[in-house]
N, C-alpha and C positions, 0 to 999 in steps of 0.2 A: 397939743401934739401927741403927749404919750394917749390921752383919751383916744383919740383919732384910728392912731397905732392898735388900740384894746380892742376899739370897733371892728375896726376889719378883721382882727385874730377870729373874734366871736361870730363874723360875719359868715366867714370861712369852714370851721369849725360845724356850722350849723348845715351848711349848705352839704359836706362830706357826710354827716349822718344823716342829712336824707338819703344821700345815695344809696347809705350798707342797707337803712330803713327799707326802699325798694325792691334793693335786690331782694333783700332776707324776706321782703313781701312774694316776691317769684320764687322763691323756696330755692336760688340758684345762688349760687357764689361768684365772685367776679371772676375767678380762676375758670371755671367750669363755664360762664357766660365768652371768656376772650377764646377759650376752646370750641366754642359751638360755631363761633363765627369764622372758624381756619379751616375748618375738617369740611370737604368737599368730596361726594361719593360714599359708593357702599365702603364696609370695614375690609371686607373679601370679597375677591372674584367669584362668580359665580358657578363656576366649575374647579374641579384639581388643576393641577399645571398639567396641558400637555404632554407635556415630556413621560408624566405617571401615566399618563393613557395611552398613548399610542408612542409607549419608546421609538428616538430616532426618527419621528414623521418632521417637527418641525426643518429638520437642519437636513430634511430630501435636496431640495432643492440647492441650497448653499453649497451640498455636497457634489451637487454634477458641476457646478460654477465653478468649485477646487477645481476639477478635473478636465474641466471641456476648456474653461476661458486662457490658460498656457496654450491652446492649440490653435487658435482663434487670432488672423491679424488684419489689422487695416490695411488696404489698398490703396494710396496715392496713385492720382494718372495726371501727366500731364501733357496737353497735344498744344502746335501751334497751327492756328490755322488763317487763313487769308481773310480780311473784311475791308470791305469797299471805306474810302477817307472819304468822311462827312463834309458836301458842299452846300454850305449854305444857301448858292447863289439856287443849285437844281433844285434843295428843299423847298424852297420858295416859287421857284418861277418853274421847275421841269425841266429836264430833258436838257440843259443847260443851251436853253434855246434865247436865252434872253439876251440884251445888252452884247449884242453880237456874239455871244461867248462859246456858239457853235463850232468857232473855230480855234478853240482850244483844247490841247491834248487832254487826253480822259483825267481824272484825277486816279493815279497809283493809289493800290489797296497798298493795307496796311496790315504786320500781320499781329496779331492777338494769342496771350496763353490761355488756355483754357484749364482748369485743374476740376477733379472730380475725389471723391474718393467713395469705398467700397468693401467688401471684405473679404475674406477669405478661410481656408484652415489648412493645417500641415496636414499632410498626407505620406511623408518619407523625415527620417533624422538629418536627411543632407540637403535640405530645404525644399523640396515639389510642394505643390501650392494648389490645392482647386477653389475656381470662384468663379465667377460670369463670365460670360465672351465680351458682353455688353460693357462692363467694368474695366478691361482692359484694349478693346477695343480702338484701333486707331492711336493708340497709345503713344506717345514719343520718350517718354518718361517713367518707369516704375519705382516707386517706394515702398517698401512695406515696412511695417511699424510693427513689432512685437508686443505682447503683453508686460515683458519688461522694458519697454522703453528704447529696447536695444533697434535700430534703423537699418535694411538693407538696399543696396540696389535689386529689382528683378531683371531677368528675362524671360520674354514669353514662351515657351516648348512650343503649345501649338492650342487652337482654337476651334470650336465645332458651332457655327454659329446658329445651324438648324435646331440643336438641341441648348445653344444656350451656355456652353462649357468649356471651361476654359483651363490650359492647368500652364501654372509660373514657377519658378524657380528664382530662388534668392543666390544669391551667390558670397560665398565667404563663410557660411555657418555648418553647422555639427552639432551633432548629440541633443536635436531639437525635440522639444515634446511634440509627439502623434495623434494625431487622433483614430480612435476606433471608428472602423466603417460597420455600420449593423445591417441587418435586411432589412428592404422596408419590401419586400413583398408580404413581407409577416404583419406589417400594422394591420391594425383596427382602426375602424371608425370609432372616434370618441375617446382614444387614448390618448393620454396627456402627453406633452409635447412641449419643449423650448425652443424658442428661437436666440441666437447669439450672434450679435456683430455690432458695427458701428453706424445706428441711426444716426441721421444728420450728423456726423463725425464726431462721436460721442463714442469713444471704443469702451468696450466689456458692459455691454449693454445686452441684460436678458429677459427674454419675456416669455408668458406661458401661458400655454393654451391646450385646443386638444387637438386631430387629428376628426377634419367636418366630412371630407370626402377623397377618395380618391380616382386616380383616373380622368382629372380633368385634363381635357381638350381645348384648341380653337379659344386657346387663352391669351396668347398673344398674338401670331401669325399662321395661317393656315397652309403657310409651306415648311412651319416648322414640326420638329416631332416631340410632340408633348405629351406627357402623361402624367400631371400635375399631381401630387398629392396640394391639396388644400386644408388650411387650419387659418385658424381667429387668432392665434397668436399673434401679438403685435409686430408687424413686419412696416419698415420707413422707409425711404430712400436712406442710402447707405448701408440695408441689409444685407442689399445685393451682395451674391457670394460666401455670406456666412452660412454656417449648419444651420438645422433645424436636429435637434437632439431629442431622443427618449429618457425615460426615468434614468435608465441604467449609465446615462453617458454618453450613449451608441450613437455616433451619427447616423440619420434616414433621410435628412435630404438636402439638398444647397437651395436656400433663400434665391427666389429669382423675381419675381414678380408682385406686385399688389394690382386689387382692382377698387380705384376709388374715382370720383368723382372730385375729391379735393385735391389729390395728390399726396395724402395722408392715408394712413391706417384706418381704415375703416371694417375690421373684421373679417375680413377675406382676404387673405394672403395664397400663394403659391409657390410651392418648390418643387425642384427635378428629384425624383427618387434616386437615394443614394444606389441604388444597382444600375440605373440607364451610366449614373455619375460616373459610378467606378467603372463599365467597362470601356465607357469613352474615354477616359484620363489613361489608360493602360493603353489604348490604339494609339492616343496623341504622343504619350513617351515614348513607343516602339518607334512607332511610322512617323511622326509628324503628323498625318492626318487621317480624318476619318473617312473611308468607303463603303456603300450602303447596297445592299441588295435589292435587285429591280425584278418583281414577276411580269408585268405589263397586264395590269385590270385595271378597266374601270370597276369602283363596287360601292354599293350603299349598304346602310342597316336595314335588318329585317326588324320591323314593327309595326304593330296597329294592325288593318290592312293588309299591308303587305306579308305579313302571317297567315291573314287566312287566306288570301289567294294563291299563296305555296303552299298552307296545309304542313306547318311546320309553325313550332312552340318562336315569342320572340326572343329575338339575341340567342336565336341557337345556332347562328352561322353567318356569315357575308356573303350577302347574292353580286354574282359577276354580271356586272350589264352590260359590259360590252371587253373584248378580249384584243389586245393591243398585234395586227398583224408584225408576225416575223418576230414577237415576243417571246420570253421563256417559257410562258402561260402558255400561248398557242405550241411554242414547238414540242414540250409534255402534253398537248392533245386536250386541258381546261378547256370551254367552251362557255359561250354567252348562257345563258342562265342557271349555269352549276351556283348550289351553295359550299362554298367555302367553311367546313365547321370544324379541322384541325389542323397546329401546324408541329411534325415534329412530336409528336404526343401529345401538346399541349390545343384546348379546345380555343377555339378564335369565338369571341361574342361582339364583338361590333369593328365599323372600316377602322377606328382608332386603333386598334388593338393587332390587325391584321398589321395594316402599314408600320407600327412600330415595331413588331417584329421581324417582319419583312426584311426591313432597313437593317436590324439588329444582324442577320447572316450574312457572311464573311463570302465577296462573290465569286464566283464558281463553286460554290457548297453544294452536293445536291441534299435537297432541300422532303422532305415527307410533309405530301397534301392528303389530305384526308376529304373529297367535294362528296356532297349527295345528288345525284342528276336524276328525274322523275323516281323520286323515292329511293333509289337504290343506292348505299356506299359506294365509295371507288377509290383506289389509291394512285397518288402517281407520283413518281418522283420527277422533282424539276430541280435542271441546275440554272442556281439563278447567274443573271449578271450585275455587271455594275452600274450603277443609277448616278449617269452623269448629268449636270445643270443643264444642258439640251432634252435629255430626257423626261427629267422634274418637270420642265417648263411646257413640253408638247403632249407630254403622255396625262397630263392629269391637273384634268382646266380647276379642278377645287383652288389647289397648288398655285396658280397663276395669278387669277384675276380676283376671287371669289370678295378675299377679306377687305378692296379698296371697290367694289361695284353690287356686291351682294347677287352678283348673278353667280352662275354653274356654267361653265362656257365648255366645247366640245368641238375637237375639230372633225370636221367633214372628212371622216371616211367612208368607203362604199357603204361599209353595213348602214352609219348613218344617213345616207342619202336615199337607202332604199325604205328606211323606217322610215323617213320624213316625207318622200316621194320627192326628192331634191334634184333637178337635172345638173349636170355635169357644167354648165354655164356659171351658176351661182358660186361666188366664190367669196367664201368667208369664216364665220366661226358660229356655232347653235348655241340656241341658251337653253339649258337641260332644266335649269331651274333658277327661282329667285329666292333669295330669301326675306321672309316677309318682315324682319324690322329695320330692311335696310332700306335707303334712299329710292332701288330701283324698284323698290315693290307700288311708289305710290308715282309711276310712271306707266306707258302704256306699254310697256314690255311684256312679253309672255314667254314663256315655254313653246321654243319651236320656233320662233322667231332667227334669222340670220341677220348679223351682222357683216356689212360691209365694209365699212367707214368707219373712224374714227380722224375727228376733224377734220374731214374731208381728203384723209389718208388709208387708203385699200387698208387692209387687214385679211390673211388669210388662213393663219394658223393662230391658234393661243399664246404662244409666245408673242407676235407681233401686237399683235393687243396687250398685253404685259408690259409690252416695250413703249408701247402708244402713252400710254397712261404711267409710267414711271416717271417721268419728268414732268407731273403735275402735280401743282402743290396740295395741301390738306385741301377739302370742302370746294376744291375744283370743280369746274362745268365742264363736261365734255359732252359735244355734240356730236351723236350717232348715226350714221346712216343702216335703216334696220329694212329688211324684206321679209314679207308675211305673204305666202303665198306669190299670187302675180303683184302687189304692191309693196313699193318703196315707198317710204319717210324719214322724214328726220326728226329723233326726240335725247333732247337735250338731258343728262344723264349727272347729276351731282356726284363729286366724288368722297368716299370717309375716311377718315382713319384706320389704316387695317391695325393699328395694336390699343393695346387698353394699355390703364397707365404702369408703365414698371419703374423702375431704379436704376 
């Protein structure tokens, strides 16, 4: 036993001095081997700390997050709305024509809450609110949720929903943090930019990016007035309404839209420039509502072509193609082919540009045009009026139809019927243009074509065809009765979605 006992001691023993044997053969010590095997990575970073190089850069950001996210709040909405009660028997059989059961009373809807939410920023210490029209919209219900926790009821002031703007009011609060409103007619292309609000309901949520273009159009609806500033800044649903902020803190512009194909952030985002913002939110607290200035022109952009055949640089003015009788444009004496190249002092470079200004004066203002007519300056002043939803809808077929049919629609007045050579019998609406990636370009439509019909319903102004096509749902067919010259047909007409995807 004790022998036994000896063996293993010696056994042991021998086995340990091979090991130091080893090691001391690697020239390393055990200490210095169980160290090689912990230590992962360089000894030092590869540069000084930040902080030595560029004081104050890291803690940019963090520092507008202090200051901007106190001004920043969630938008709860909630609506109740009607939905038909699910009958088995119709899901299966139609029309509840089965098992005699035609003669049973409809089945009652049923109503549904609907909740959204969205966001917003203070704009006054006694709670005003600007965020989306879209966000509060139909609303039955407002909550707004602070940065500290704290919960109020809103009411809405009022709504502008051509422009997308919306401005609330909480009720019960005081002494709230503000936010600075900055210019954003001073951005740059390419300056860096925040976005702040509550993606998919995730509040003090900020992202950055820079500032890709501005002046985007025809980004949502073509009867609205947009003049996008666009940036890559990660924008989600639930941006809706929050700022879009510069280095300094400055609000430039309210989160409104994304353009994606998922329904996600995909790089392209779009906001309302905090200057259209702020002088619509100041109309809405005075007045309740906003009212726009109407000159009565049709007009296009000068470019390409249509440059040289006026003999005039492109985007150096808005050609008038045709002038709205008994208009403010005609009764100041503007005429069909003047260029439009200032307004106010201010130069006009494309129709986006004109019309959002346009709209921007206050009606009865008289108004400083600046047209060039066969080369020559001319000034005139026109007092504009007010551009009521009759107006919108008859004076300017873009407005109308354009973003659900991809056509240019125009109603038949004399000038037009004498351009066309159109006899006084014909009674409908011209197509001035199509646009080529929409539905109706791979159709036998053209330019100059009139419309009769819509489902076998007259149509004689642009309005009534707006109205034709309003109670049809997304990727609808509508069948057209069209006249080209002495022949009538009928060609069946797909319809799109006029908006891309927003929040």
């Amino acid at each position: 036993m004790r022998q036994s006992r000896f063996s293993n001691r010696i056994t042991r023993m021998l086995f340990m001095l091979t090991l130091v044997l080893a090691f001391s053969a690697c020239g390393r010590s055990v200490s210095e081997l169980v160290a090689a095997r912990t230590s992962l990575g360089a000894d030092n970073p590869p540069l000084t700390p930040i902080e030595q190089r560029y004081p104050g850069f890291k803690q940019v950001y963090a520092d507008v997050a202090d200051k901007v996210i106190p001004c920043v709040v969630s938008v709860h909405s909630a609506k109740v709305v009607q939905v038909p009660q699910f009958d088995p028997f119709e899901w299966f059989f139609g029309q509840q024509q089965q098992r005699g059961r035609q003669q049973q009373p409809q089945q009652p809807s049923q109503q549904e809450r609907i909740e959204g939410v969205g966001s917003g920023f203070i704009v006054s210490a006694d709670g005003y609110i600007l965020t989306n029209n879209h966000v509060v919209e139909g609303a039955d219900d407002l909550t707004v949720t602070l940065s500290d926790n704290r919960e109020f009821t809103a009411k809405v002031i009022g709504t502008d929903p051509p422009t997308d703007v919306a401005v609330i009011k909480i009720e019960g609060a005081s002494n709230l943090p503000v936010a600075y409103l900055g210019d954003s007619d001073k951005l740059r292309i390419g300056e860096m930019v925040l976005a702040v609000g509550s993606p998919f309901g995730l509040s003090e949520t900020m992202t950055q990016g820079i500032i890709s273009a501005k002046g985007r159009s025809n980004v949502m609806d073509p009867s609205s007035y947009e003049n996008f500033l666009q940036t890559d800044a990660a924008i989600n649903p639930g941006n809706s309404g929050g700022p879009l902020v510069d280095l300094n803190g400055a609000v430039v512009g309210i989160n409104s839209a994304i353009y994606s194909r998922s329904g996600g952030n995909q790089g392209v985002g779009f906001a309302i420039p905090v200057n259209m913002a702020r002088d619509i939110a100041r109309t809405l607290i005075d007045e309740g509502k906003v009212t726009r200035g109407y000159l009565g022109v049709f007009i296009r952009d000068i470019t390409g072509d249509m440059a040289k055949a006026l003999n005039v640089q492109p985007s150096s003015g808005v050609l008038v193609d045709n002038v709205i009788d008994k208009s403010p444009a005609q009764k100041a004496g503007i005429k069909d082919g003047d260029i439009i190249t200032a307004i106010n002092g201010g130069k006009v470079t494309s129709s986006n540009d004109l019309r959002n200004r346009v709209a921007a004066i206050k009606p009865g203002t008289p108004t400083d045009f600046v047209v060039l007519r066969d080369g020559k300056s001319m000034d005139f002043k026109v007092t504009l009026e007010e551009r009521t939803e009759d107006v919108a809808q008859s004076s300017n077929p873009s407005e109308a139809a354009r973003g659900r049919t991809g056509l240019t629609l125009q109603n038949l007045s004399p000038d037009i019927r004498s351009q066309f050579n159109l006899p006084e019998d014909v009674k409908g609406v011209i197509i001035t243009d199509i646009d080529a990636a929409s539905p109706a370009a791979r159709t036998s439509l053209q330019p100059g074509d009139v419309i009769l019909e819509v489902n076998r319903k007259p149509v004689t102004t642009v309005a009534e065809f707006k109205k034709a096509i309003d109670g049809e749902t997304k990727d609808a067919t509508v069948l057209l009765r069209v006249q080209r010259g002495d022949t009538r047909s009928f060609v069946p007409l797909r319809l799109q979605d006029s908006s891309k995807k927003g929040k």
